[in-house]
LODO-221430 format. One record per residue (C-alpha): residue number from 1; x, y, z. Coordinates in nm, 3 decimals. Layout:
<nodes>
+-----+---------+---------+---------+
:   k :       X :       Y :       Z :
+-----+---------+---------+---------+
: NUM :       X :       Y :       Z :
...
+-----+---------+---------+---------+
</nodes>
This chain:
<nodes>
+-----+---------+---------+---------+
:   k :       X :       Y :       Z :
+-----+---------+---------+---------+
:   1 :  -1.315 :  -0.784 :  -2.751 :
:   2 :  -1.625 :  -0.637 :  -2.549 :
:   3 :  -1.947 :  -0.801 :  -2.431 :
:   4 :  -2.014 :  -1.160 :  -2.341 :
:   5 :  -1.722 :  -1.331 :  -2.549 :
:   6 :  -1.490 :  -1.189 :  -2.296 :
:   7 :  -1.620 :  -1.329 :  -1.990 :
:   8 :  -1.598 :  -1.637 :  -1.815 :
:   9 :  -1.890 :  -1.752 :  -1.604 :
:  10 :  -1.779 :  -1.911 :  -1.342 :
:  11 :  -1.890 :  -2.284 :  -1.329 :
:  12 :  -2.247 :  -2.393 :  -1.231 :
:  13 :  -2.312 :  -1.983 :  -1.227 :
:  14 :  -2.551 :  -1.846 :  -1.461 :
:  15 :  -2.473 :  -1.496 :  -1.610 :
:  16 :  -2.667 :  -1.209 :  -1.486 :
:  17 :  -2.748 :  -0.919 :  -1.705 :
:  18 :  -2.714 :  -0.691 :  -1.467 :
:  19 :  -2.448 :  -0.724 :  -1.158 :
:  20 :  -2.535 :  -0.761 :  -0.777 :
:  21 :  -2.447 :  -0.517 :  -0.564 :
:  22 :  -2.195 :  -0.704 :  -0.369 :
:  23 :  -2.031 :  -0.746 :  -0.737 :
:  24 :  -2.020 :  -0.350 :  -0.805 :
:  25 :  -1.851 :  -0.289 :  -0.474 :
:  26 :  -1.580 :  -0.563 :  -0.551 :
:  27 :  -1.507 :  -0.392 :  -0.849 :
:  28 :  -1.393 :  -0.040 :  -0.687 :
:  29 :  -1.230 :  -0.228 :  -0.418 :
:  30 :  -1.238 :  -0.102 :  -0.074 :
:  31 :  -0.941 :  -0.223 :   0.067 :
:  32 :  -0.759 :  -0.028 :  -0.209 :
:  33 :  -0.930 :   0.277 :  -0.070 :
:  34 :  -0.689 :   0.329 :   0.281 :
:  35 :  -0.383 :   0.479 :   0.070 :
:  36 :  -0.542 :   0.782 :  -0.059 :
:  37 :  -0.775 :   0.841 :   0.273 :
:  38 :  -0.456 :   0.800 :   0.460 :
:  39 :  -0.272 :   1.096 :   0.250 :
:  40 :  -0.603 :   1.265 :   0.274 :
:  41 :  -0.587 :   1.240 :   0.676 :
:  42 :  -0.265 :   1.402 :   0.669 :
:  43 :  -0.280 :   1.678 :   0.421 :
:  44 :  -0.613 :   1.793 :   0.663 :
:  45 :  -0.300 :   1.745 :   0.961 :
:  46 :  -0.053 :   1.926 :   0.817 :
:  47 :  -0.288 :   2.173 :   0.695 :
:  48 :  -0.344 :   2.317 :   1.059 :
:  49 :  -0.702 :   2.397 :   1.038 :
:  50 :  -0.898 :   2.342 :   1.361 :
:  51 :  -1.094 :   2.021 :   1.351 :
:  52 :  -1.377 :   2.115 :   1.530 :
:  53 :  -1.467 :   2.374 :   1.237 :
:  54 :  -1.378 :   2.166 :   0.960 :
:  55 :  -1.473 :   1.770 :   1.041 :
:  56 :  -1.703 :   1.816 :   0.764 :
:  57 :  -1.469 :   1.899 :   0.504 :
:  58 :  -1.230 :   1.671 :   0.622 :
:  59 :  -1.519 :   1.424 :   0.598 :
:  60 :  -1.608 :   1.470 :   0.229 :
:  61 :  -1.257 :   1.477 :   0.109 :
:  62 :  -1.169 :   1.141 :   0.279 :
:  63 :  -1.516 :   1.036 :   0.101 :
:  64 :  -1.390 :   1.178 :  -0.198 :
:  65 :  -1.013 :   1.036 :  -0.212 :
:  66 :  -1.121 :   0.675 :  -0.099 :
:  67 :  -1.459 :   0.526 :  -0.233 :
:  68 :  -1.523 :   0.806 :  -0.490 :
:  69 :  -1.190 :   0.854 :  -0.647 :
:  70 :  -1.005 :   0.624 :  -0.542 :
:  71 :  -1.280 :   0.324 :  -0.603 :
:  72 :  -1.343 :   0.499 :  -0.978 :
:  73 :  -0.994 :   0.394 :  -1.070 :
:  74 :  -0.982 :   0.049 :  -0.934 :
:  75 :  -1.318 :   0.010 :  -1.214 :
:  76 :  -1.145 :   0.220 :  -1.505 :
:  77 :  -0.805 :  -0.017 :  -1.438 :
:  78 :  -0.999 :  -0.357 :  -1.420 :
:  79 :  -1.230 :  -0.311 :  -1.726 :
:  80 :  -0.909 :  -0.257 :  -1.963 :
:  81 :  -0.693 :  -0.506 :  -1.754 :
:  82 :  -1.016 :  -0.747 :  -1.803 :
:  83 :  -0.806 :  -0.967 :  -2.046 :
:  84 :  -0.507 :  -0.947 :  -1.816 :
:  85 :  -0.689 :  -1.038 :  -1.478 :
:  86 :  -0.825 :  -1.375 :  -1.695 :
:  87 :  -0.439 :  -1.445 :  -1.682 :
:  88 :  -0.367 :  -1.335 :  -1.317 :
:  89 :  -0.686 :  -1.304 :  -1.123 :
:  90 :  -0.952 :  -1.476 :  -1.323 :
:  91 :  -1.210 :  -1.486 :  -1.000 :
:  92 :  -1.226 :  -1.102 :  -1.007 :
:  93 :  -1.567 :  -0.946 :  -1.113 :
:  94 :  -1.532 :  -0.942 :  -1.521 :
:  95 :  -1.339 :  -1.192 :  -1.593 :
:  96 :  -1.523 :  -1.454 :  -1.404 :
:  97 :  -1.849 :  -1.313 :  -1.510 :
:  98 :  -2.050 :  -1.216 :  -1.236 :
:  99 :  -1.971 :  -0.825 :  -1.374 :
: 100 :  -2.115 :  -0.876 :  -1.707 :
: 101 :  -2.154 :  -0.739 :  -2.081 :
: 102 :  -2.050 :  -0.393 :  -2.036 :
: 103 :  -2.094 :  -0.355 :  -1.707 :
: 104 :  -1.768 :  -0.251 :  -1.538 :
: 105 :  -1.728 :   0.044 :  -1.833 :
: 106 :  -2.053 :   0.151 :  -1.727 :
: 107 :  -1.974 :   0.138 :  -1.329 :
: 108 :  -1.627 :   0.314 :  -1.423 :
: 109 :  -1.821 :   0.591 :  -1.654 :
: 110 :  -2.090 :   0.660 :  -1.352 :
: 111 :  -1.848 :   0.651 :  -1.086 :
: 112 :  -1.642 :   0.940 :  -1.291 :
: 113 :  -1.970 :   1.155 :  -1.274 :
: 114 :  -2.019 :   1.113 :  -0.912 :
: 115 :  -1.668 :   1.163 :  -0.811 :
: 116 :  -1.686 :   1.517 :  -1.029 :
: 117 :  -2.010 :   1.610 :  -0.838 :
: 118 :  -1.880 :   1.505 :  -0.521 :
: 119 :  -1.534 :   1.739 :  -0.578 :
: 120 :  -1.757 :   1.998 :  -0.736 :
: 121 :  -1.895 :   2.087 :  -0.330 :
: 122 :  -1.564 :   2.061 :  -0.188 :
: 123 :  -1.486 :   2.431 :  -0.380 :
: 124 :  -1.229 :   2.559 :  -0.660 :
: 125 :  -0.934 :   2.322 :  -0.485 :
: 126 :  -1.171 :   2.017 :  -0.469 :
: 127 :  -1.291 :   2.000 :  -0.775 :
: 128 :  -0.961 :   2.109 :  -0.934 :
: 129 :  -0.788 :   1.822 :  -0.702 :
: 130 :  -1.051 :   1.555 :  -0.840 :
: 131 :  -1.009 :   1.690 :  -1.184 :
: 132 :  -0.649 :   1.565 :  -1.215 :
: 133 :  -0.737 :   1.255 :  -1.025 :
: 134 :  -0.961 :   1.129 :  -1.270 :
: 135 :  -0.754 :   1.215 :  -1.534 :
: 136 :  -0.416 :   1.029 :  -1.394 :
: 137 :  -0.713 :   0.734 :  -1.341 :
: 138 :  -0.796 :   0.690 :  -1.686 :
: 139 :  -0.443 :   0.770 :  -1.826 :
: 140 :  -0.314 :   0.532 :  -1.602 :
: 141 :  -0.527 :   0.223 :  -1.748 :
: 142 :  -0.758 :   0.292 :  -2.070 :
: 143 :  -0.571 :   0.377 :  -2.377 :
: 144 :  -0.403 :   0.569 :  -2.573 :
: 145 :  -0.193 :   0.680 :  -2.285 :
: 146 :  -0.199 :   0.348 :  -2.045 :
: 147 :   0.044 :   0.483 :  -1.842 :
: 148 :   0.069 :   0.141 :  -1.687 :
: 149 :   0.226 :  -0.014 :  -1.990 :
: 150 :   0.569 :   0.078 :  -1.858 :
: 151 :   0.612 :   0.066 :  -1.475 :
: 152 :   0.854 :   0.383 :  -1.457 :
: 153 :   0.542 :   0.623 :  -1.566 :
: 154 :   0.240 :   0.411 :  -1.419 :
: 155 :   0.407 :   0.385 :  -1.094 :
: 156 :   0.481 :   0.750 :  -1.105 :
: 157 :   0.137 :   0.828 :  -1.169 :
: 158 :  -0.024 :   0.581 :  -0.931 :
: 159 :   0.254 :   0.715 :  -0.641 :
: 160 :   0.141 :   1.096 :  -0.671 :
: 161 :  -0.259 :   1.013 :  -0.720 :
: 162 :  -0.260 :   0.786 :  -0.446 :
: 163 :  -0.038 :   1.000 :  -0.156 :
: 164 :   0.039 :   1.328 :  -0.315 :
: 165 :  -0.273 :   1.464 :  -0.460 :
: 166 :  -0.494 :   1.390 :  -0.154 :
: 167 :  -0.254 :   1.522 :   0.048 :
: 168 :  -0.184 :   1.850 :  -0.116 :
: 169 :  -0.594 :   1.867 :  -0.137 :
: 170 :  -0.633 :   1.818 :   0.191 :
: 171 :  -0.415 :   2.114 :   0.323 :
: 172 :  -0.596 :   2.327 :   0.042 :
: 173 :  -0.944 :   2.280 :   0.049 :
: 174 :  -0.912 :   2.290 :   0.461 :
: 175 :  -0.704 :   2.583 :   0.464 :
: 176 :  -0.949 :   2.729 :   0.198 :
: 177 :  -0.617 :   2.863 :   0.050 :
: 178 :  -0.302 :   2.754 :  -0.217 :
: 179 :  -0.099 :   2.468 :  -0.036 :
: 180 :   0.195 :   2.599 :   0.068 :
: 181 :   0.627 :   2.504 :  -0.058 :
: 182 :   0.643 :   2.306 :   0.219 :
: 183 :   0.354 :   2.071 :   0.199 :
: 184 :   0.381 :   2.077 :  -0.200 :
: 185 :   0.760 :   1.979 :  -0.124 :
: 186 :   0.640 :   1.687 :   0.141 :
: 187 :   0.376 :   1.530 :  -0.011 :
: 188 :   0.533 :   1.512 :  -0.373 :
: 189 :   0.847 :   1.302 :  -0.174 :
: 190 :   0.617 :   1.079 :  -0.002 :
: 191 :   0.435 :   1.031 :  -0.376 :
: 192 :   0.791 :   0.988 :  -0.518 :
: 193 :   0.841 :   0.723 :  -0.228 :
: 194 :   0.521 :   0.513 :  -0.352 :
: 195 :   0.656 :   0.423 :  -0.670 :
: 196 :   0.841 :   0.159 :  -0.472 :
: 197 :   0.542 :   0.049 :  -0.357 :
: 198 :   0.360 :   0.018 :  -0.688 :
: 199 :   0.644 :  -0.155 :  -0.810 :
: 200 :   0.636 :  -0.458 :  -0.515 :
: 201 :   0.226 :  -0.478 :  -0.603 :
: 202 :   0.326 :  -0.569 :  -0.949 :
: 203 :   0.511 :  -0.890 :  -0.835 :
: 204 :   0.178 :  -1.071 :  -0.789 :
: 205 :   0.099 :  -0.984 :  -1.139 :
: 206 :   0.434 :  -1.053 :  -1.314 :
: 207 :   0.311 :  -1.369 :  -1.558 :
: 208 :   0.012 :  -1.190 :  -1.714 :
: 209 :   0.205 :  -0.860 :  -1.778 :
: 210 :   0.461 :  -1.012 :  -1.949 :
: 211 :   0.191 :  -1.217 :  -2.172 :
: 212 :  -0.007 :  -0.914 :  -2.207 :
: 213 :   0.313 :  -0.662 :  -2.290 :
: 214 :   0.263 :  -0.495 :  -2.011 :
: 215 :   0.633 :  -0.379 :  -1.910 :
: 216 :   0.615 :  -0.362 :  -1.523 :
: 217 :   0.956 :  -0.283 :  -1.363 :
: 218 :   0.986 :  -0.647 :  -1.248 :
: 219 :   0.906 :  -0.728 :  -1.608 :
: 220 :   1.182 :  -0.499 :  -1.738 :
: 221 :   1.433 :  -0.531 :  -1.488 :
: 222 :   1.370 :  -0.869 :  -1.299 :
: 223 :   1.207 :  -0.959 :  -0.964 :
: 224 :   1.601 :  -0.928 :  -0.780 :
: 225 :   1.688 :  -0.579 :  -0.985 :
: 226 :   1.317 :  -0.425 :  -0.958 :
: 227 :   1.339 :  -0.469 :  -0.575 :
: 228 :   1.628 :  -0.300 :  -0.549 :
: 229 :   1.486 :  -0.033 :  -0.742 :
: 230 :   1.189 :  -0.040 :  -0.545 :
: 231 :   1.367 :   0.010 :  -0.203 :
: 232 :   1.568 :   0.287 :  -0.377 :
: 233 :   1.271 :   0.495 :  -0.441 :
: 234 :   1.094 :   0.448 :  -0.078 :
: 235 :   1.443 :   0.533 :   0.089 :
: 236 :   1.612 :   0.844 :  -0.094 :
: 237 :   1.251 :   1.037 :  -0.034 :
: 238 :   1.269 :   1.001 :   0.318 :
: 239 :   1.562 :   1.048 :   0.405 :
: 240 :   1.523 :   1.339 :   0.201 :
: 241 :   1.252 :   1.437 :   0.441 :
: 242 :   1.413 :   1.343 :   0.742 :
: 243 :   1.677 :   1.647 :   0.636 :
: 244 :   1.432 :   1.892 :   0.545 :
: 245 :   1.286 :   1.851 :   0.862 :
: 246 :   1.621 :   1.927 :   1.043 :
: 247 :   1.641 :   2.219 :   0.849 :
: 248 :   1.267 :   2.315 :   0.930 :
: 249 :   1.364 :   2.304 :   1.292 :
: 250 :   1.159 :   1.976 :   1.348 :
: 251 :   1.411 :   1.771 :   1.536 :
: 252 :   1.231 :   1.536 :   1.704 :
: 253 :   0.986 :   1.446 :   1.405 :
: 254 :   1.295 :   1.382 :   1.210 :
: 255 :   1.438 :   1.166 :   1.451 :
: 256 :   1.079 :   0.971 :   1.459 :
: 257 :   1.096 :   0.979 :   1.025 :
: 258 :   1.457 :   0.843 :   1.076 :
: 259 :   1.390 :   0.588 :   1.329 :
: 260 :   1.088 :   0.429 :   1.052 :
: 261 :   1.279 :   0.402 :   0.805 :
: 262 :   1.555 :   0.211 :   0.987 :
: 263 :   1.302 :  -0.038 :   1.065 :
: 264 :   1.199 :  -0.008 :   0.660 :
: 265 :   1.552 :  -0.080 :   0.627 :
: 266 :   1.577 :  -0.380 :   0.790 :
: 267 :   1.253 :  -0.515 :   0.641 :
: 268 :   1.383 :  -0.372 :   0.307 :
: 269 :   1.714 :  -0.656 :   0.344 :
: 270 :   1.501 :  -0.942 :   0.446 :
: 271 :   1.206 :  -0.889 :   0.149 :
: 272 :   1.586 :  -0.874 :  -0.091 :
: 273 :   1.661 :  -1.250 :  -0.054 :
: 274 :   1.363 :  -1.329 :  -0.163 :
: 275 :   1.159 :  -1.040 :  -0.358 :
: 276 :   0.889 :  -1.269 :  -0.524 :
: 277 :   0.799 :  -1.468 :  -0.186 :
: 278 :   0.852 :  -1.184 :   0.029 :
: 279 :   0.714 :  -0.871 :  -0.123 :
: 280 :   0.347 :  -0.921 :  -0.013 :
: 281 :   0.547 :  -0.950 :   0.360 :
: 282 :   0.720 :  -0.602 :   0.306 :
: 283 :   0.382 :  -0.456 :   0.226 :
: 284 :   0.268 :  -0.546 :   0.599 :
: 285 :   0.555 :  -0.446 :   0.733 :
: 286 :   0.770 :  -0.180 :   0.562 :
: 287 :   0.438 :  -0.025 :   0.436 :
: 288 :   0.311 :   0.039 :   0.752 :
: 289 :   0.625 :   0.233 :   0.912 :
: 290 :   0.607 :   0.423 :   0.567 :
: 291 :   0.260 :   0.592 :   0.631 :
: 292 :   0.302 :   0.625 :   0.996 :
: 293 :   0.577 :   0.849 :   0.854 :
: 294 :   0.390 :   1.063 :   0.677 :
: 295 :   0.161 :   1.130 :   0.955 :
: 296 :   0.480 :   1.246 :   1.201 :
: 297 :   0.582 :   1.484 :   0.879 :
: 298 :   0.208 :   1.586 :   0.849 :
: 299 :   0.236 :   1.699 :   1.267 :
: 300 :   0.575 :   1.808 :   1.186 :
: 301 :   0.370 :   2.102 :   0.974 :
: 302 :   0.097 :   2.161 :   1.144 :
: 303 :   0.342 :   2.245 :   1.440 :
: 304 :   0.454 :   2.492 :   1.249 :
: 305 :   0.791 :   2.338 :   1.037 :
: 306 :   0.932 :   2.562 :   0.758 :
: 307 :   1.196 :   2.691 :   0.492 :
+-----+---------+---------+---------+
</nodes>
């Protein structure tokens, strides 16, 4: 279904042919934006490029990774979840109908466009970095890929576009060189670690998916099992950091790594008895000690930290 017929107007609303403004910036999102602006901030860290010469890079890639990129997937993922969201979230923009006809394709099409221009300026890396993301965007949600379908390679995908990629950008377009082992070896973990994250964000969602087919890990595996699962895949990376830290001669960041994910730990066994209710908790918690993480491992390179 496309056009009208798959729209609800929301009562005592007339439908607009063309959307407001305030509508169109719903759609991409912006509080989904901080994830990939935050990996962004510390890939230009780690990168160890002096900030005074390169604010303006730094700049247009945390334009890039957040409203660009970042808002082009949230419109590419609603406009194919549209019949979803009328299960989960019918007051977002096209299923309620204040993002009408075609609309949201259209915003998702142009956004693409921009976000290729934008990466374009940002040199070889840039637009090589915004390549990919765009792809894993539209892979993730329209078909025939919809990586999203099963929760083990959408949350895979969604980890390493949203922390990994900007990241590894970041230190390369800064740097105006090929990231190096050690930031390639650091951000993928920390992308590896999101998946966990993806996975609790699909709790709020778990009644439509399983009408719509969509296999989410809570889905497959059950809200108790998928948590576990979940914690699994935020834990093992770090710690796995907090070692090669050690062995990079970065004692004290490791120690500051280590001491955040105790704390996720702790969080982690109070969201467990009751993953459903508690999961949007852990995301204001655990979530936080997560990314501050990644920032003490993005100073941990920029010190200098190596194999």
């Amino acid at each position: 279904m496309s056009g009208r017929a798959d729209l609800r107007a929301e009562p005592g609303r007339a439908i607009r042919d063309t959307p407001r403004p305030a509508v169109v910036l719903e759609l991409l999102k912006p509080i989904t934006w901080f994830p990939p602006m935050w990996a962004f901030m510390c890939g230009a860290v780690s990168s160890g490029a002096a900030f005074g010469a390169t604010w303006h890079l730094a700049l247009a890639g945390i334009i890039l990774a957040g409203p660009l990129v970042c808002g082009m997937s949230q419109a590419v993922n609603d406009w194919f979840d549209r019949h979803v969201d009328a299960i989960n979230e019918p007051h977002r923009p096209i299923p309620s109908g204040r993002m009408p006809g075609r609309w949201g394709l259209y915003v998702a099409v142009a956004w693409t466009g921009v976000s290729l221009a934008w990466g374009a300026m940002l040199g070889f890396w840039g637009f090589l970095a915004t390549l990919l993301g765009v792809a894993l965007a539209w892979a993730y949600s329209a078909p025939p890929l919809r990586l999203k379908a099963n929760g083990w390679w959408g949350n895979l995908a969604c980890g390493l576009a949203y922390e990994s990629l900007p990241w590894i950008t970041a230190a390369a377009v800064l740097s105006a060189a090929a990231p190096t082992p050690e930031v390639l070896v650091i951000a993928t973990l920390y992308g590896l670690g999101a998946h966990g994250i993806m996975t609790l964000n699909d709790f709020k969602a778990v009644d439509g998916d399983r009408q719509s087919g969509i296999r989410s890990l809570p889905v497959q595996l059950g809200p108790e099992r998928a948590a576990r699962v979940a914690c699994w895949f935020m834990g093992v990376p770090q710690a796995v950091v907090v070692g090669l830290l050690l062995a990079m001669g970065a004692p004290v960041h490791a120690l500051l790594v280590a001491l955040l994910l105790a704390g996720q730990g702790w969080a982690m066994a109070r969201m467990l008895r009751d993953p459903k209710a508690l999961a949007p908790w852990y995301n204001g918690t655990g979530v936080l000690q997560f990314v501050l993480g990644m920032l003490v491992s993005g100073f941990a390179l920029r010190a200098g930290a190596g194999f």
